[in-house]
VEXDOMI-11436 format. One record per residue (C-alpha): residue in three letters; x, y, z; residue number from 1. Coordinates in nm, 4 decimals, decimal comma. Example, Ala and Ser with C-alpha at 12.3 -4.5 7.8 and 13.67 -1.06 7.14 Angstrom:
@res = ALA | u = 1,2300 | v = -0,4500 | w = 0,7800 | n = 1
@res = SER | u = 1,3670 | v = -0,1060 | w = 0,7140 | n = 2
END
This chain:
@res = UNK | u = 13,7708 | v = 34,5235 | w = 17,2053 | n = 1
@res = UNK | u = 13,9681 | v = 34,3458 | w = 16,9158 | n = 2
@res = UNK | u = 13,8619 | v = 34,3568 | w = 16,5818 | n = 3
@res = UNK | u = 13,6130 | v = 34,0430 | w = 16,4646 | n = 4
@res = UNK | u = 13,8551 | v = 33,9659 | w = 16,2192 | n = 5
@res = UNK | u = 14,1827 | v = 33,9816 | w = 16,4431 | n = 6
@res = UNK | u = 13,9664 | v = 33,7817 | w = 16,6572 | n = 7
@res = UNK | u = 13,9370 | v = 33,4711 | w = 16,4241 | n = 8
@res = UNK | u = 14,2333 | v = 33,4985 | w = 16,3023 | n = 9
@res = UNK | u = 14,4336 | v = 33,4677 | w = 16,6302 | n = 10
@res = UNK | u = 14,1607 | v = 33,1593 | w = 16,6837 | n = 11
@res = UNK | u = 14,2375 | v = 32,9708 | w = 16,3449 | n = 12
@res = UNK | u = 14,5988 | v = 33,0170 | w = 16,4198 | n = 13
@res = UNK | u = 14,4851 | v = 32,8581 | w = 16,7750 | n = 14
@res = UNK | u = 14,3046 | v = 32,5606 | w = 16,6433 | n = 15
@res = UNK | u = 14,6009 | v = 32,4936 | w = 16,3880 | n = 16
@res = UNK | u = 14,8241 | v = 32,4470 | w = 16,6774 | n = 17
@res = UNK | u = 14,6067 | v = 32,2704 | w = 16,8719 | n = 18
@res = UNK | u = 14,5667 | v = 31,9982 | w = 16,5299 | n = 19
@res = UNK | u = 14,9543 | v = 31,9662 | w = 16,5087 | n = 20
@res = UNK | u = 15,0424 | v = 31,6420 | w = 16,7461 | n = 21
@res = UNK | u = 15,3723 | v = 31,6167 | w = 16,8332 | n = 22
@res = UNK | u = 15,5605 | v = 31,3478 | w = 16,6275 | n = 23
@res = UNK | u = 15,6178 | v = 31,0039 | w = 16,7980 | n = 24
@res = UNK | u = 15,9682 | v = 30,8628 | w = 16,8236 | n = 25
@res = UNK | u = 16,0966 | v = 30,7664 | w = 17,1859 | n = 26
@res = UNK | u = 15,7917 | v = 30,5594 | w = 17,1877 | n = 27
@res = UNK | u = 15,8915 | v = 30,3881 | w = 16,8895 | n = 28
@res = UNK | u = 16,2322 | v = 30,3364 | w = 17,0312 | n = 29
@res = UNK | u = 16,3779 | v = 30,0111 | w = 17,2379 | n = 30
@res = UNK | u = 16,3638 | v = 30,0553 | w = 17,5845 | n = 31
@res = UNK | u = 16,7598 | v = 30,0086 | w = 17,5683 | n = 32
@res = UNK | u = 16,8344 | v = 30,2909 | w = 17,3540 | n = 33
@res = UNK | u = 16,5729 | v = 30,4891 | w = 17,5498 | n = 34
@res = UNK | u = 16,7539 | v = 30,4867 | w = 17,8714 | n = 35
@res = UNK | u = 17,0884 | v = 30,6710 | w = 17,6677 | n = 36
@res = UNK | u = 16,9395 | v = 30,9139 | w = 17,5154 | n = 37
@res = UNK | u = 17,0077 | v = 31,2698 | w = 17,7259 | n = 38
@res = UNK | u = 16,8381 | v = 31,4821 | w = 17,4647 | n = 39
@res = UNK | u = 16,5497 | v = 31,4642 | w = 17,2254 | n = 40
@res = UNK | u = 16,3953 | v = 31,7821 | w = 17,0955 | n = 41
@res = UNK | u = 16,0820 | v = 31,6421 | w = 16,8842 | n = 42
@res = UNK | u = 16,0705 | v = 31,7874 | w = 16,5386 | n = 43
@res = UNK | u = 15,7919 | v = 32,1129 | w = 16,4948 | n = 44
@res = UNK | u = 15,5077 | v = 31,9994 | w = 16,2469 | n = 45
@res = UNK | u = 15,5855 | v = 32,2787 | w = 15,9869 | n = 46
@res = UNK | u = 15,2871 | v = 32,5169 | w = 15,9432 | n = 47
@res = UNK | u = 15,2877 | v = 32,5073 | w = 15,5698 | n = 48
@res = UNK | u = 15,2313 | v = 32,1558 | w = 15,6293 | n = 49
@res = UNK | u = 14,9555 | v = 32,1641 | w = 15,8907 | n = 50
@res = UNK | u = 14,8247 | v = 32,4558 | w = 15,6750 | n = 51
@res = UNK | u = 14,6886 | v = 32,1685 | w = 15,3759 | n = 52
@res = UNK | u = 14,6883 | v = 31,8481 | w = 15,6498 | n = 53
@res = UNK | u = 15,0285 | v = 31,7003 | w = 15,5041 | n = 54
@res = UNK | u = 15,1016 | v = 31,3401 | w = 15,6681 | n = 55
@res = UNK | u = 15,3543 | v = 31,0953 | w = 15,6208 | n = 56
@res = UNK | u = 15,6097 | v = 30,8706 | w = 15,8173 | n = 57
@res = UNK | u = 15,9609 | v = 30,7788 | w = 15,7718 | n = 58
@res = UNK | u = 16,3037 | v = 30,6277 | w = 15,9187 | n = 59
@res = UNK | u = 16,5845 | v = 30,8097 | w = 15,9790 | n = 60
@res = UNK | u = 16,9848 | v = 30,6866 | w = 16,0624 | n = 61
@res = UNK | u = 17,1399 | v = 30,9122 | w = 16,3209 | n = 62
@res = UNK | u = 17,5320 | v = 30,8671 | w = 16,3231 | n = 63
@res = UNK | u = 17,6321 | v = 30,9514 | w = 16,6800 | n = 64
@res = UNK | u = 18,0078 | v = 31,0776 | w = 16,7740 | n = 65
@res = UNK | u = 18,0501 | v = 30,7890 | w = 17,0615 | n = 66
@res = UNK | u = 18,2970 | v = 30,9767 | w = 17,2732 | n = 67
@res = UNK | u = 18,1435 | v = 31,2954 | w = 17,2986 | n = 68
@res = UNK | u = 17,7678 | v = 31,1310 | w = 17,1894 | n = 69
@res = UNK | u = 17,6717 | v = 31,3942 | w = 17,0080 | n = 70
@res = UNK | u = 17,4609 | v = 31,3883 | w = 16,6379 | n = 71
@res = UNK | u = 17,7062 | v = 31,3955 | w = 16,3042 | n = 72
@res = UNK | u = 17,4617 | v = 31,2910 | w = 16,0843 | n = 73
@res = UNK | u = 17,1657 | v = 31,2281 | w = 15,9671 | n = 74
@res = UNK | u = 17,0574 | v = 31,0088 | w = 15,7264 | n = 75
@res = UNK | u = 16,7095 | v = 30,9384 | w = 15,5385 | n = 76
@res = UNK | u = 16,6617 | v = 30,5877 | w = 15,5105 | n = 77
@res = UNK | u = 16,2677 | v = 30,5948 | w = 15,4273 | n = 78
@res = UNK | u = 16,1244 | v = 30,9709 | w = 15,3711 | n = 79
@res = UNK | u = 15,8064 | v = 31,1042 | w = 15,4885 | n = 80
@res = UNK | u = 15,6821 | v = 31,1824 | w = 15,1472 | n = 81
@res = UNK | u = 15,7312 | v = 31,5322 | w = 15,1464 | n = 82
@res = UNK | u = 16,0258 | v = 31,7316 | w = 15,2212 | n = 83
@res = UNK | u = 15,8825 | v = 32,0261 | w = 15,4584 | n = 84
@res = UNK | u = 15,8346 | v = 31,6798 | w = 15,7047 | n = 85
@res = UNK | u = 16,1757 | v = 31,5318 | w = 15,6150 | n = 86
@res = UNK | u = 16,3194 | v = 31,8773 | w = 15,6770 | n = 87
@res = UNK | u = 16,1783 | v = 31,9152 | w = 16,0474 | n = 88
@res = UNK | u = 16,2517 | v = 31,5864 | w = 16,1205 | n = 89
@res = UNK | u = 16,6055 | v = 31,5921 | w = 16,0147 | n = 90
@res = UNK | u = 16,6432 | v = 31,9619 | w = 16,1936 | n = 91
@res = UNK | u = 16,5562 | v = 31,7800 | w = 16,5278 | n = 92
@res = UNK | u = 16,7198 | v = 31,4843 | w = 16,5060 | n = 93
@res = UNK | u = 17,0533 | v = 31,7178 | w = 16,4551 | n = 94
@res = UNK | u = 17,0001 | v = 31,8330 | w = 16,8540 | n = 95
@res = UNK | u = 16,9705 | v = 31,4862 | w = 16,9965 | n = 96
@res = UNK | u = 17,2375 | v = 31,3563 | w = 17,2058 | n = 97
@res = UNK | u = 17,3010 | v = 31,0468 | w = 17,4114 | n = 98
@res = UNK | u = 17,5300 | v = 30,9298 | w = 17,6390 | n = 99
@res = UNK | u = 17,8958 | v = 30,9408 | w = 17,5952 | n = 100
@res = UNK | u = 18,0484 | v = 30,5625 | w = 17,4589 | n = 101
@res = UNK | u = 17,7086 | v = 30,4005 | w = 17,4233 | n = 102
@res = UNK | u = 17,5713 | v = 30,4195 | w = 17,1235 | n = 103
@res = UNK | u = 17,7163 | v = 30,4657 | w = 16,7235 | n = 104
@res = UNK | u = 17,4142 | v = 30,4572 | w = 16,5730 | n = 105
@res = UNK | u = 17,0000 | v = 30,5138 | w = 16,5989 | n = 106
@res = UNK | u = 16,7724 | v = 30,3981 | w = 16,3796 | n = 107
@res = UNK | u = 16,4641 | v = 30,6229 | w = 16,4508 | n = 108
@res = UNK | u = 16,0774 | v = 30,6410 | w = 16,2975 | n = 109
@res = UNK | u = 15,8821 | v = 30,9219 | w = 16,3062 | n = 110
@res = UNK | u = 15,5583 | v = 30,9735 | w = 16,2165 | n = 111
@res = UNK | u = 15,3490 | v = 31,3254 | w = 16,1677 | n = 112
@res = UNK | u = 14,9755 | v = 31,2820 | w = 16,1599 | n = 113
@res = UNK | u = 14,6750 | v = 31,5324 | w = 16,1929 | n = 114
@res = UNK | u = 14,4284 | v = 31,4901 | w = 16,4319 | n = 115
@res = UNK | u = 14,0183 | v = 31,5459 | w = 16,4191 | n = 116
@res = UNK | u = 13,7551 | v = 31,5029 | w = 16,1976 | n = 117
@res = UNK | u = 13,9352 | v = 31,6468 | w = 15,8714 | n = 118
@res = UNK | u = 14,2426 | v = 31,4384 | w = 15,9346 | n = 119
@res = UNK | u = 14,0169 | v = 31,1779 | w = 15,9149 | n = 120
@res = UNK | u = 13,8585 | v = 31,2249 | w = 15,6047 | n = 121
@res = UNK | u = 14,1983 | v = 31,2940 | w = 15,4360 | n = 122
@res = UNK | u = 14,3545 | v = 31,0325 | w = 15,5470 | n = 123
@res = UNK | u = 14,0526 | v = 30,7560 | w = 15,3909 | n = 124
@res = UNK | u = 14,0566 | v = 31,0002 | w = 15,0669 | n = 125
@res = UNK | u = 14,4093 | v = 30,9637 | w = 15,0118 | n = 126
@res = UNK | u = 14,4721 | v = 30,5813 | w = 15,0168 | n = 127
@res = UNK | u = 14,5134 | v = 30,5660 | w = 14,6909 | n = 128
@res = UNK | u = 14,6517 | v = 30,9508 | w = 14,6032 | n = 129
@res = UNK | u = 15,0046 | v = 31,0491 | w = 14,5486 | n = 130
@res = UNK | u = 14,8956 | v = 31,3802 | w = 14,4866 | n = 131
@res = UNK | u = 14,6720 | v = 31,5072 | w = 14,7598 | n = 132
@res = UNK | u = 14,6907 | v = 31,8837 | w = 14,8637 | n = 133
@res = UNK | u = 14,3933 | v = 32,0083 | w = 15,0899 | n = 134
@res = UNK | u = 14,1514 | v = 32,2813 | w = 14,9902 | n = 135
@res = UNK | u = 14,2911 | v = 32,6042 | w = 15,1742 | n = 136
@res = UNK | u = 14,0097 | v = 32,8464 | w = 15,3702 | n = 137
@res = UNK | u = 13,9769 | v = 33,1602 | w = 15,1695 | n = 138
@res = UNK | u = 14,1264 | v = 33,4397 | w = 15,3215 | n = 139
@res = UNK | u = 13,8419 | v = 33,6553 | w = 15,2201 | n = 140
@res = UNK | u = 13,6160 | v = 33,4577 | w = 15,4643 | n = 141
@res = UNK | u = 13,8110 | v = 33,4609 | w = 15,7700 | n = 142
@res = UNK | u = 13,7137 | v = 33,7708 | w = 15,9246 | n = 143
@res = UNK | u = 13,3165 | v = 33,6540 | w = 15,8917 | n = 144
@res = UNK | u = 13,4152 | v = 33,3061 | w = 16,0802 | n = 145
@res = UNK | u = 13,2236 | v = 33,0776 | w = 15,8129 | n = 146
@res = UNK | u = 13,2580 | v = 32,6835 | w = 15,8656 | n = 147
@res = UNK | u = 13,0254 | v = 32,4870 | w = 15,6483 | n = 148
@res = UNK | u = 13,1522 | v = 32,1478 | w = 15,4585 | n = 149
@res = UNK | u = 13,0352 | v = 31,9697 | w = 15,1480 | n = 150
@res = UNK | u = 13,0877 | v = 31,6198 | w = 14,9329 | n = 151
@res = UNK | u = 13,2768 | v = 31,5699 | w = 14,6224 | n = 152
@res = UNK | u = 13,2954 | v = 31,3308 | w = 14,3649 | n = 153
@res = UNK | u = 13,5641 | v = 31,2693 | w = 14,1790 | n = 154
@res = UNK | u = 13,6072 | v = 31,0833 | w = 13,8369 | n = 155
@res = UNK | u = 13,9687 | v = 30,9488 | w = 13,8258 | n = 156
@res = UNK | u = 14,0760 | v = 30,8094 | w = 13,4584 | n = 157
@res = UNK | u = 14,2030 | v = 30,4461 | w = 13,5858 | n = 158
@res = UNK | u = 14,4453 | v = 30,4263 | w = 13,3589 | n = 159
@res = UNK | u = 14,6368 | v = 30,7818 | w = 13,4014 | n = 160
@res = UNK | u = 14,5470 | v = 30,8289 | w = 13,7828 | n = 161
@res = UNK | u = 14,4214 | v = 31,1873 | w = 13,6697 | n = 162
@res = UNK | u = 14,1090 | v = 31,3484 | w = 13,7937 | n = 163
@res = UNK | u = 13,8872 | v = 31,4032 | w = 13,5181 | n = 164
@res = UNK | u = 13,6185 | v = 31,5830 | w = 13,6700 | n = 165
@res = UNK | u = 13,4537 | v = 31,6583 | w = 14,0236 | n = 166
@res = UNK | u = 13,1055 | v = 31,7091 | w = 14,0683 | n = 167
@res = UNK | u = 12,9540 | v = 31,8462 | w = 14,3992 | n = 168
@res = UNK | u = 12,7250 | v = 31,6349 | w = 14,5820 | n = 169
@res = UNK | u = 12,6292 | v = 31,8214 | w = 14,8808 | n = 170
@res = UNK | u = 12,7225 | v = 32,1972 | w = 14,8113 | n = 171
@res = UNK | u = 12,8895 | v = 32,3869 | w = 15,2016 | n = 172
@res = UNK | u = 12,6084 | v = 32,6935 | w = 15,0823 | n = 173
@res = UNK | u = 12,9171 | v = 32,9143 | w = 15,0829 | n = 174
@res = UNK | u = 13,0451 | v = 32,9725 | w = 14,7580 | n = 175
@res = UNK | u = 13,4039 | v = 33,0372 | w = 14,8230 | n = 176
@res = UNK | u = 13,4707 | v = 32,7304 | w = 15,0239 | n = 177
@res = UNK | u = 13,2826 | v = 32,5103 | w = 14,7388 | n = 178
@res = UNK | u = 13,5493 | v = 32,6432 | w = 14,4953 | n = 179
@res = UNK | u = 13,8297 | v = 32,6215 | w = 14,6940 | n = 180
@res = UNK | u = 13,7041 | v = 32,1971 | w = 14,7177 | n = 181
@res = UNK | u = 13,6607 | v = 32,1564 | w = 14,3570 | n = 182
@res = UNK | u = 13,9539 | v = 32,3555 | w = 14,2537 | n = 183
@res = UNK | u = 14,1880 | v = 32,1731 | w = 14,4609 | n = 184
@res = UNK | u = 14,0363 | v = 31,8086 | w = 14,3987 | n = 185
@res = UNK | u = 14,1041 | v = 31,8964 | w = 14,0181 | n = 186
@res = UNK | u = 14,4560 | v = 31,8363 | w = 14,0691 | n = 187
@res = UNK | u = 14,4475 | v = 31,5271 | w = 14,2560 | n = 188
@res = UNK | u = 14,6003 | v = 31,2373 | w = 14,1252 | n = 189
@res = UNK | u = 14,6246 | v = 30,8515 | w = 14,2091 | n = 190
@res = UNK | u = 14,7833 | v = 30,5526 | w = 14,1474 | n = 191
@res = UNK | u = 14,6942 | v = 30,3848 | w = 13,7750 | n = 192
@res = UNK | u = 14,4649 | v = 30,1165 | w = 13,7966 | n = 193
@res = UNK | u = 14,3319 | v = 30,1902 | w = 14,1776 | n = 194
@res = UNK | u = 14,0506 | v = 30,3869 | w = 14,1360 | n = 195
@res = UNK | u = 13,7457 | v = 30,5321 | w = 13,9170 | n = 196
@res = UNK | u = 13,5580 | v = 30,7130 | w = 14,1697 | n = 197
@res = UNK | u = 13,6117 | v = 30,8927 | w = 14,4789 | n = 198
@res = UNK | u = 13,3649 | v = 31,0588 | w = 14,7160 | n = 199
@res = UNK | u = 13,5380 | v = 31,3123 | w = 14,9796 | n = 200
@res = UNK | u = 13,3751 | v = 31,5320 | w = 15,2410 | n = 201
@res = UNK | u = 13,5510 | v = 31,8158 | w = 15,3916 | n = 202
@res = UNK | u = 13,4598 | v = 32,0655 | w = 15,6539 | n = 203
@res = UNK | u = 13,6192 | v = 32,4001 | w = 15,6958 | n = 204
END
């Protein structure tokens, strides 16, 4: 029998993969430059980035060797927001290929987004945020299996975009994941002149 703690651990690491959607591109693509394209590896949603629900979409210029149609470079014409996503994105794009004398150049989008409930509530929490790292599960708790969730409030200074203070509304019982929430939330920060107050719940 394997260890209760082995156990979760194989079944976070199951649940992260099974909340990392594949990027979209071909669908994003014109039906013309769909039908060249041989090869189209679609970029791997980085864990670190899955790990605290990192999102963000972006354009990318592919140069393309016409005679032999092969990738020579790519270029980042609007980033993700973060560079773990631009990274992946670029690392896949290398690999694609299309078919010989076609095509010079791709523009391609490509999105990464989290799905279920807590990609949810990130994604209405950070409308306004341009610094918005999720709390992390405590290691410490992983071998007991604990989900619980709570609600924050935070008190953003309007004029700064820094969180001033975060208050818990409905405490997750479990002490850990409450400080994990408030220490994280702390560090938030927002566009000037957005917001004053912002309520979050998050489930672990």
């Amino acid at each position: 029998m394997r260890p209760k703690s082995l156990s979760f651990f194989l079944s976070f690491l199951l649940l992260l993969a099974a909340a990392a959607p594949a990027a979209s591109m071909l669908d994003a693509l014109d039906p013309k430059i769909r039908a060249v394209i041989v090869e189209a590896p679609e970029p791997v949603y980085p864990q670190v980035a899955r790990e605290i629900y990192l999102e963000g979409a972006g354009r990318f210029q592919l140069q393309v060797d016409p005679e032999q149609g092969k990738v020579t470079k790519v270029e980042v014409r609007q980033s993700t927001g973060y560079k773990e996503l631009d990274a992946a994105a670029i690392a896949a794009l290398r690999r694609w290929r299309v078919k010989p004398n076609t095509m010079s150049s791709i523009l391609v989008p490509i999105s990464f987004e989290m799905g279920g409930y807590i990609g949810d509530q990130l994604r209405a929490a950070r409308k306004h945020a341009i610094y918005s790292p999720a709390p992390i599960y405590p290691y410490s708790l992983w071998r007991y299996g604990v989900h619980s969730g709570g609600k924050f409030q935070l008190t953003v200074d309007p004029k700064t975009g820094l969180v001033t203070d975060v208050k818990t509304l409905a405490s997750s019982r479990v002490r850990p994941l409450d400080q994990s929430c408030l220490q994280t939330f702390r560090r938030w920060r927002f566009e000037p002149h957005t917001v004053s107050s912002v309520v979050i719940s998050f489930s672990f």
